[in-house]
ZAKE-123391 format. One line per 10 residues: number of its first residue (from 1); their letters; for each residue x, y, z of C-alpha. Coordinates in steps of 0.5 Angstrom, whole numbers, plus 500, padded with zeros to 3 digits. Example, Ala and Ser with C-alpha at 12.3 -4.5 7.8 and 13.67 -1.06 7.14 Angstrom:
REM ZAKE-123391
1) AS) 525,491,516 | 527,498,514
REM end
This chain:
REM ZAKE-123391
1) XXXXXXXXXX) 554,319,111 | 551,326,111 | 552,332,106 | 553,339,108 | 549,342,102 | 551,348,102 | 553,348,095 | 561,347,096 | 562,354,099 | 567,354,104
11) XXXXXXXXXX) 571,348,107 | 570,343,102 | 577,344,099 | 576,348,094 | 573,342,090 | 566,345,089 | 562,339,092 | 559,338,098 | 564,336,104 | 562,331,110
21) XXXXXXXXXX) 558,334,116 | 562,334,122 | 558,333,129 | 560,337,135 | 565,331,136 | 569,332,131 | 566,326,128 | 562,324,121 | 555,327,122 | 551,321,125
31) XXXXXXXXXX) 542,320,123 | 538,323,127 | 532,320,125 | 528,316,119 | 522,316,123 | 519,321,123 | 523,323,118 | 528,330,120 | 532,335,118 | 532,341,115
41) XXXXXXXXXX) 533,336,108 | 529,331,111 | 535,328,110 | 534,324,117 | 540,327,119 | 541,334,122 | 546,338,117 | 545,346,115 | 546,349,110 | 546,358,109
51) XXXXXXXXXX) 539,357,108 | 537,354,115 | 535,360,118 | 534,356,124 | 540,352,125 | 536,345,125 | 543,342,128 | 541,339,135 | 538,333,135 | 534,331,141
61) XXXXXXXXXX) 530,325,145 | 523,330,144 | 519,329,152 | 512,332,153 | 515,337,157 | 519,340,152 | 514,339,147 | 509,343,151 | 514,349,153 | 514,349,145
71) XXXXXXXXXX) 508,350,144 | 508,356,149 | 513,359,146 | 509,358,139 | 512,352,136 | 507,347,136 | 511,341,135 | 505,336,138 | 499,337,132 | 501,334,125
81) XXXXXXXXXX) 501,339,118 | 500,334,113 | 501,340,108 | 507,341,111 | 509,334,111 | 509,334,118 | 508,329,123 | 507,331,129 | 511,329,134 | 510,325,141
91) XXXXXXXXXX) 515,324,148 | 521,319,145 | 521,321,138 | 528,324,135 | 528,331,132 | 533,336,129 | 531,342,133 | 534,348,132 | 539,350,136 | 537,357,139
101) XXXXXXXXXX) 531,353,142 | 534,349,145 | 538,355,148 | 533,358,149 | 529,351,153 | 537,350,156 | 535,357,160 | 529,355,162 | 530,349,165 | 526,344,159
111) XXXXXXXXXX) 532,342,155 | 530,335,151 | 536,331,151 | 542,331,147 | 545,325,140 | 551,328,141 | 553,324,134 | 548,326,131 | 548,334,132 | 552,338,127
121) XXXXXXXXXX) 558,342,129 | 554,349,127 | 549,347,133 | 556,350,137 | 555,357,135 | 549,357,140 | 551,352,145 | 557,350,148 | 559,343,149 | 559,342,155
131) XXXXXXXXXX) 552,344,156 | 550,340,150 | 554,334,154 | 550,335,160 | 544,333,157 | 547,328,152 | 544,321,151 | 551,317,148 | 556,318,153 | 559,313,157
REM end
């Protein structure tokens, strides 16, 4: 289960705790990925909270196309930080990605595909459903 770690602000009830991380489904935020490990948490999973400025929320399939769009923009996504705790990533690796990127590669006709499960609701506030349906892998 994935924990919106937004310290219990808004949307918890009241309570104080951390509530569940809705999809853009409507449903319980699924894992995005253990291997390589993702998330703005490096939970696995892609939650949020008010300090992603990025909005880690959409969870792609990663192509060497994308991955090279990226680097083109300034994001290079391919070449490891280990200082970071970051692996590299290669064609068919699992990736929170921020949301306004994938608007962004969505507009220049090189968005990677979607895990609808595994993207978290917020990711709407920079794409719509239905683009992200177009691109998603587990709809049937």
């Amino acid at each position: 289960m994935a924990l919106d770690q937004s310290g219990g602000e808004g949307g918890d009830g009241g309570g104080g705790g951390p509530r569940r991380s809705l999809n853009v489904l409507g449903g319980e935020l699924a894992l995005c990925s253990a291997k390589p490990m993702t998330g703005f948490f490096r939970n696995g999973c892609c939650d949020t909270s008010r300090q992603d400025v990025g909005s880690h929320t959409v969870c792609v399939v990663m192509t060497s196309e994308f991955l090279a769009f990226s680097k083109a923009q300034g994001n290079d996504l391919l070449t490891p930080q280990p200082d970071y705790g970051f692996p590299g990533l290669k064609e068919g690796d699992r990736w929170c990605l921020c949301a306004p990127r994938w608007q962004e590669a969505l507009e220049a006709g090189q968005a990677p595909r979607v895990v609808l499960r595994a993207t978290e609701a917020t990711a709407l506030g920079y794409c719509t459903l239905a683009d992200l349906k177009r691109h998603a892998i587990d709809l049937m």
